[in-house]
C-alpha positions in Angstrom: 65.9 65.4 -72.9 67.4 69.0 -72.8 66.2 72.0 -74.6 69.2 72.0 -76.8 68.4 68.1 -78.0 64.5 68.9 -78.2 65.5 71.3 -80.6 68.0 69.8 -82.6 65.0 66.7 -83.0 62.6 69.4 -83.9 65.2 71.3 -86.8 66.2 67.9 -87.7 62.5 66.4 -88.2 61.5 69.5 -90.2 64.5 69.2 -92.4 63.5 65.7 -93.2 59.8 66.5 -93.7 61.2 69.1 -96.2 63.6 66.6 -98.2 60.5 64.1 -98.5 58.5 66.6 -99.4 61.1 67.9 -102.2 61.5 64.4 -103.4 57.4 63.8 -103.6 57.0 67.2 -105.6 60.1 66.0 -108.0 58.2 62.2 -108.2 55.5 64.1 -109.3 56.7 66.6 -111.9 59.1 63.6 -113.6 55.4 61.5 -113.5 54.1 64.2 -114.9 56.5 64.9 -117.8 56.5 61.1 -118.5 52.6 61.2 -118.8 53.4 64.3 -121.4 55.9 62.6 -123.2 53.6 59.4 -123.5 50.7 61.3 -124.9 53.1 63.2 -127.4 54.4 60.4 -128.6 51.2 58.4 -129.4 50.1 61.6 -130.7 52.8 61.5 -133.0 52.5 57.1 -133.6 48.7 58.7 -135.0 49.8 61.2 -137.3 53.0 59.0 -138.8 50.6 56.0 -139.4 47.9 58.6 -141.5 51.6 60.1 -143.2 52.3 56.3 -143.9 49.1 55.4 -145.4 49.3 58.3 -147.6 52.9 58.1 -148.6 51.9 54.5 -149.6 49.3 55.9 -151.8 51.0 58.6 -152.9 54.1 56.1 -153.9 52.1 53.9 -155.7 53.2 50.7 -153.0 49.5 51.1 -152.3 46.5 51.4 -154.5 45.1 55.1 -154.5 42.0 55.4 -152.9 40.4 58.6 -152.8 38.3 59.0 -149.8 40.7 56.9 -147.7 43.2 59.1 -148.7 41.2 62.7 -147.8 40.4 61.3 -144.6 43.7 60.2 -143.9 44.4 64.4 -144.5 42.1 65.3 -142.0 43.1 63.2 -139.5 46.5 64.0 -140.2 45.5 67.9 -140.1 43.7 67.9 -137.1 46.2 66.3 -135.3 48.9 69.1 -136.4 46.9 71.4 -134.4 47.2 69.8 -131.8 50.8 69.0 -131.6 52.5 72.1 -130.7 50.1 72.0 -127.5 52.3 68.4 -126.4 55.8 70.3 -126.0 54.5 71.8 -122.9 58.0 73.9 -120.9 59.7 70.6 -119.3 58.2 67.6 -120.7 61.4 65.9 -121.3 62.4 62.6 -120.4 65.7 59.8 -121.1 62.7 58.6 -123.3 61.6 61.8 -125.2 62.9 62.0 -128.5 62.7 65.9 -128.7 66.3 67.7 -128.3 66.4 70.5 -125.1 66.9 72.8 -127.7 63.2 72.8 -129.0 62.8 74.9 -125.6 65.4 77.1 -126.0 64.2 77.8 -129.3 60.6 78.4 -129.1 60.3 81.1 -131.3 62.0 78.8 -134.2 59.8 75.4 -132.8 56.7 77.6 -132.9 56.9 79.3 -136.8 58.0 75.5 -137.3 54.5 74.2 -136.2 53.0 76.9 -137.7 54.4 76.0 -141.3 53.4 72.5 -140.8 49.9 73.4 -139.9 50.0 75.1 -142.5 50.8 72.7 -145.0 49.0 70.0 -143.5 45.8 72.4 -143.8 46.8 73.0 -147.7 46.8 68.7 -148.1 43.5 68.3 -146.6 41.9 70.8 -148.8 43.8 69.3 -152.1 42.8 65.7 -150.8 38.8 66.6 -151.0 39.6 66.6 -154.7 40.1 63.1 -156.1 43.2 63.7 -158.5 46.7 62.5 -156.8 49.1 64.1 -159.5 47.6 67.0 -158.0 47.5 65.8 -154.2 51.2 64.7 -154.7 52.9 68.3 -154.4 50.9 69.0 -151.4 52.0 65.9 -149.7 55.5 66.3 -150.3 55.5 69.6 -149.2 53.9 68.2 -145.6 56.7 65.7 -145.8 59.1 68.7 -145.7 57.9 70.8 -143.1 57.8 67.8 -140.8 61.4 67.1 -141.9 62.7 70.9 -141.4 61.3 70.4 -137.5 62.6 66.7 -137.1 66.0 67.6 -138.5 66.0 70.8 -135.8 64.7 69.2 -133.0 64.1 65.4 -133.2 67.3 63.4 -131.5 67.9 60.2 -133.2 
Protein backbone atom coordinates (compact mmCIF):
# COMPACT_ATOMS: atom_id res chain seq x y z
CA UNK A 1 0.00 0.00 0.00
CA UNK A 2 1.45 3.51 -0.89
CA UNK A 3 1.75 6.43 1.37
CA UNK A 4 -0.91 8.21 -0.45
CA UNK A 5 -3.56 5.09 0.16
CA UNK A 6 -2.18 4.65 3.95
CA UNK A 7 -3.26 8.02 4.36
CA UNK A 8 -6.44 8.28 2.69
CA UNK A 9 -7.37 4.79 5.14
CA UNK A 10 -6.09 6.77 8.01
CA UNK A 11 -8.24 10.32 7.17
CA UNK A 12 -11.01 8.11 6.13
CA UNK A 13 -11.04 5.87 9.46
CA UNK A 14 -10.82 9.01 11.64
CA UNK A 15 -13.69 10.57 9.79
CA UNK A 16 -15.79 7.55 10.53
CA UNK A 17 -14.71 7.28 14.15
CA UNK A 18 -15.84 10.99 14.28
CA UNK A 19 -19.48 10.40 12.61
CA UNK A 20 -20.00 7.34 15.11
CA UNK A 21 -18.93 9.25 17.75
CA UNK A 22 -21.35 12.33 16.72
CA UNK A 23 -24.16 9.84 16.25
CA UNK A 24 -23.43 8.10 20.02
CA UNK A 25 -23.23 11.73 21.64
CA UNK A 26 -26.74 12.65 19.65
CA UNK A 27 -28.20 8.85 20.91
CA UNK A 28 -27.34 10.09 24.13
CA UNK A 29 -28.64 13.63 24.41
CA UNK A 30 -32.24 12.58 22.53
CA UNK A 31 -32.06 9.51 25.51
CA UNK A 32 -31.54 11.92 27.65
CA UNK A 33 -34.23 14.49 26.78
CA UNK A 34 -36.69 11.46 26.55
CA UNK A 35 -35.75 10.41 30.12
CA UNK A 36 -36.61 14.45 31.00
CA UNK A 37 -39.63 14.45 29.25
CA UNK A 38 -40.79 11.15 30.92
CA UNK A 39 -40.19 12.33 34.40
CA UNK A 40 -41.97 15.73 33.54
CA UNK A 41 -44.68 14.22 32.46
CA UNK A 42 -45.37 11.80 35.40
CA UNK A 43 -44.58 14.71 37.40
CA UNK A 44 -47.32 16.44 35.86
CA UNK A 45 -49.88 12.80 35.73
CA UNK A 46 -49.08 13.49 39.97
CA UNK A 47 -50.10 16.90 40.23
CA UNK A 48 -53.31 16.70 37.71
CA UNK A 49 -54.57 13.55 39.70
CA UNK A 50 -54.28 15.79 43.31
CA UNK A 51 -56.03 18.91 40.95
CA UNK A 52 -58.64 16.18 40.06
CA UNK A 53 -59.36 14.97 43.42
CA UNK A 54 -59.82 18.46 44.56
CA UNK A 55 -61.85 19.76 41.66
CA UNK A 56 -64.08 16.75 42.48
CA UNK A 57 -64.45 18.00 45.94
CA UNK A 58 -64.50 21.30 45.22
CA UNK A 59 -67.45 20.56 42.49
CA UNK A 60 -69.44 18.76 44.75
CA UNK A 61 -69.10 15.26 42.19
CA UNK A 62 -67.25 14.10 45.25
CA UNK A 63 -68.02 14.29 48.90
CA UNK A 64 -65.74 17.04 50.72
CA UNK A 65 -63.45 15.65 52.91
CA UNK A 66 -61.31 17.94 54.71
CA UNK A 67 -58.05 16.36 55.42
CA UNK A 68 -58.03 14.49 52.10
CA UNK A 69 -58.54 17.54 50.62
CA UNK A 70 -55.43 19.72 52.53
CA UNK A 71 -53.30 16.94 51.76
CA UNK A 72 -54.24 16.76 48.30
CA UNK A 73 -52.89 20.81 48.58
CA UNK A 74 -49.72 19.87 49.74
CA UNK A 75 -48.93 17.38 47.54
CA UNK A 76 -50.16 19.45 44.84
CA UNK A 77 -47.83 22.40 46.29
CA UNK A 78 -44.86 20.63 46.61
CA UNK A 79 -44.87 19.40 43.45
CA UNK A 80 -45.26 23.06 41.87
CA UNK A 81 -41.88 23.63 43.14
CA UNK A 82 -40.58 21.30 41.59
CA UNK A 83 -41.90 21.75 38.14
CA UNK A 84 -40.10 24.51 36.68
CA UNK A 85 -36.87 22.40 37.54
CA UNK A 86 -38.39 19.54 34.58
CA UNK A 87 -38.13 22.12 31.50
CA UNK A 88 -34.46 21.78 31.67
CA UNK A 89 -32.81 23.95 28.05
CA UNK A 90 -33.68 20.96 25.38
CA UNK A 91 -35.80 18.54 26.80
CA UNK A 92 -38.12 18.28 23.95
CA UNK A 93 -39.25 15.39 22.14
CA UNK A 94 -42.18 14.33 19.14
CA UNK A 95 -43.68 13.27 22.54
CA UNK A 96 -43.37 16.42 24.81
CA UNK A 97 -46.33 18.33 24.95
CA UNK A 98 -44.48 21.66 25.81
CA UNK A 99 -44.42 24.24 22.64
CA UNK A 100 -40.40 25.36 21.64
CA UNK A 101 -41.62 28.51 22.62
CA UNK A 102 -41.52 27.83 26.46
CA UNK A 103 -37.64 28.22 25.76
CA UNK A 104 -37.61 31.09 23.91
CA UNK A 105 -39.65 32.62 26.40
CA UNK A 106 -38.10 31.85 29.69
CA UNK A 107 -38.49 35.04 31.19
CA UNK A 108 -42.46 34.69 30.58
CA UNK A 109 -42.42 30.51 31.43
CA UNK A 110 -40.44 31.43 34.65
CA UNK A 111 -42.95 34.56 36.28
CA UNK A 112 -45.48 31.89 34.96
CA UNK A 113 -44.18 29.21 37.43
CA UNK A 114 -43.62 31.63 39.83
CA UNK A 115 -47.45 32.76 39.95
CA UNK A 116 -48.46 29.24 40.13
CA UNK A 117 -46.24 28.52 43.03
CA UNK A 118 -47.57 30.99 44.26
CA UNK A 119 -51.03 30.21 44.16
CA UNK A 120 -50.65 26.70 44.82
CA UNK A 121 -48.77 27.85 48.19
CA UNK A 122 -51.93 30.31 49.01
CA UNK A 123 -54.39 26.75 48.45
CA UNK A 124 -52.39 24.74 50.82
CA UNK A 125 -52.49 27.29 53.55
CA UNK A 126 -56.48 27.88 52.91
CA UNK A 127 -56.88 23.95 52.77
CA UNK A 128 -55.39 23.50 56.58
CA UNK A 129 -58.67 25.30 57.42
CA UNK A 130 -61.72 22.96 56.95
CA UNK A 131 -64.28 25.40 55.25
CA UNK A 132 -64.58 24.83 51.23
CA UNK A 133 -66.69 28.04 50.41
CA UNK A 134 -63.56 29.50 51.57
CA UNK A 135 -60.99 26.89 49.89
CA UNK A 136 -63.05 27.36 46.70
CA UNK A 137 -61.60 30.83 45.54
CA UNK A 138 -58.14 29.57 46.19
CA UNK A 139 -58.60 26.64 44.10
CA UNK A 140 -59.97 28.30 41.25
CA UNK A 141 -57.36 30.71 41.25
CA UNK A 142 -54.68 27.55 40.95
CA UNK A 143 -56.83 26.42 38.21
CA UNK A 144 -56.03 29.70 36.41
CA UNK A 145 -52.53 30.04 36.72
CA UNK A 146 -52.10 26.55 35.46
CA UNK A 147 -54.37 27.55 32.55
CA UNK A 148 -52.45 31.05 31.79
CA UNK A 149 -49.11 28.64 31.29
CA UNK A 150 -51.00 25.62 29.44
CA UNK A 151 -52.67 28.12 27.11
CA UNK A 152 -48.94 29.77 26.48
CA UNK A 153 -47.02 26.89 26.21
CA UNK A 154 -48.89 23.45 26.30
CA UNK A 155 -49.45 22.08 22.46
CA UNK A 156 -52.57 20.28 22.15
Amino acid sequence: MTAARMELARVVLVAVTMIFAGSGLALAQDAQAAQQVKLRQSAYTVLGAQMGLMGAQASGRAPYDANTFRVAAERAAFIANYVPELFPTGSITPNSKAKAELWQQQGEFLRLMRDMRSKMATLATTARGSDLEVIKPAFAAVGASCKACHDKFKAD
